[in-house]
N, C-alpha and C positions, 0 to 999 in steps of 0.2 A: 593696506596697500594692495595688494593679490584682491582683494572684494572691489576696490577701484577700479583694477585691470579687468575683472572678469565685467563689470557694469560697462564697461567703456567699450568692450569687444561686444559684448550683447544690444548696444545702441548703435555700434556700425555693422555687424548682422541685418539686427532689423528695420536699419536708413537701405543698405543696399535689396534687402527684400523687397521693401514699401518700394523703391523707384524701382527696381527690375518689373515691378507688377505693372506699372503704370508706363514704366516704357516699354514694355514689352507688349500691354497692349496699343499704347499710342504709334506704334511703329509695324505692329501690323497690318500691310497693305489692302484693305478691303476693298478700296477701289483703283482701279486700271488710270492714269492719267492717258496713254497712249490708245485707249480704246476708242474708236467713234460712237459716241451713243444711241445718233440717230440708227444706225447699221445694230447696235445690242436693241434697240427697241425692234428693229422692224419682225428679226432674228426670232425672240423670244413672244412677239404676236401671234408668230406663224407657228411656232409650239406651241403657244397656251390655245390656240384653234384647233389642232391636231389632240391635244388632250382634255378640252372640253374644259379649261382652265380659266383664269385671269393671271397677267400681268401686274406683278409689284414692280414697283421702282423706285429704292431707296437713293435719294439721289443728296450728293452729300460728297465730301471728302474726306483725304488722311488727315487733315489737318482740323477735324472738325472730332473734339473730344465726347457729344452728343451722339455723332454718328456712329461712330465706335462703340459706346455704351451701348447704346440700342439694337448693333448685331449681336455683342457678347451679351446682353440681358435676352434677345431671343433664342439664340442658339443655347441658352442655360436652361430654356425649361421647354420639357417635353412633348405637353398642352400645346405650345405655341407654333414650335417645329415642326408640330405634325398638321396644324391645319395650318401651316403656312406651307408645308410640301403636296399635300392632298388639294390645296386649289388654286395654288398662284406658280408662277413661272417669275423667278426674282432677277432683276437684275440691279447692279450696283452703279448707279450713274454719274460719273464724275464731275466735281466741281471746283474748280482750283486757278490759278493766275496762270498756268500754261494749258489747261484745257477747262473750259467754262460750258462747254458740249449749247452751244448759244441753240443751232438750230433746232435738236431736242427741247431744252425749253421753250423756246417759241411754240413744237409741234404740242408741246404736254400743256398748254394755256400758263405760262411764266410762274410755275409755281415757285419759285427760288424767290418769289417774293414775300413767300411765310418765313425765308431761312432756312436752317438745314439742322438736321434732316429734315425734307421734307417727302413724303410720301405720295404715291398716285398709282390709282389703279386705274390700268386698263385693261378691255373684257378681249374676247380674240377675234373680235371686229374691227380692233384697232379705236376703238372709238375710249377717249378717257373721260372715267365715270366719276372718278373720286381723286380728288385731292386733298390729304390730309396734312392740317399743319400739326408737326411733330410735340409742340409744346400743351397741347390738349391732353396727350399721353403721357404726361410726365406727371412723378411726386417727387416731392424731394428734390434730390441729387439722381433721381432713378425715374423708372419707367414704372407706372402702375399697373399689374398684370390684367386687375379686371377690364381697365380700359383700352389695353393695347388686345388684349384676347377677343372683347367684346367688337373693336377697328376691323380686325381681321376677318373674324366671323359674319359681318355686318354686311363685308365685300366680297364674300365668296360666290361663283355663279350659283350653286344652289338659292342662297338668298335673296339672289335679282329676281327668280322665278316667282310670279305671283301664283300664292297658294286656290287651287280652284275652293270657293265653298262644297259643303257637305250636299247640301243639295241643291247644289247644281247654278248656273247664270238665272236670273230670272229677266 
């Protein structure tokens, strides 16, 4: 009996563990419903020019369990945090039944038509270079590190720069 108690208390432990994990991350607010996006874009164009940056814009909601993954899988590894702070200027774009941020997607070319997340870079000319649909970077249930590392890396201003040859234009 006592070996039954102790199984039955160790299975509502670990029910109340497993959902606190998941609602704890599902209810973390990563995006602003009450933000204007067009105003967070314009905002963070004119620092990523100031710092000789790119613009990310994960654009996405609470309600979108993909979204959420994909910041708690960046924010977990070190590799990715660091050249996503070293050349992007991020913002989180809201998308949701009380703000759908319409005029931003119209300015960003309608990406919300790959779904969400969906990603886009723009460089600090304002001008957008890259639209990434987010299910390219996935395995599994998760995010594949070499291919969301490899996304990042690919859009960084250093790598728009064509490289001169060795010797020289001809």
């Amino acid at each position: 009996m006592r070996t039954h108690t102790i199984l039955k208390a160790l299975v509502i432990i670990l029910l109340t563990i497993s959902s606190t994990g998941v609602n704890g991350q599902m209810s973390k607010k990563l995006y602003d419903p009450s933000l204007d996006g067009m105003k967070q874009i314009k905002e963070a164009i004119a620092l990523a020019s100031k710092e000789g940056k790119n613009v990310l814009i994960q654009y996405g909601g609470n309600w979108c369990p993909w979204c959420i993954r994909f910041d708690a899988f960046c924010k977990a590894d070190s590799t990715i945090t660091n050249i996503i702070s070293a050349n992007y200027i991020q913002v989180e774009l809201n998308y949701d039944q009380t703000n759908k941020n319409d005029e931003a997607n119209v300015f960003l070319g309608n990406p919300a038509r790959f779904g969400f997340p969906v990603f886009i870079i723009i460089d600090g000319k304002g001008h957008v270079i890259h639209i990434q649909d987010s299910s390219l970077l996935e395995e599994g249930h998760g995010y594949n590190k070499q291919k969301v590392t490899g996304f990042f890396t690919q859009w960084t201003p250093a790598a728009l720069i064509p490289k001169a040859s060795a010797s020289g234009p001809k």
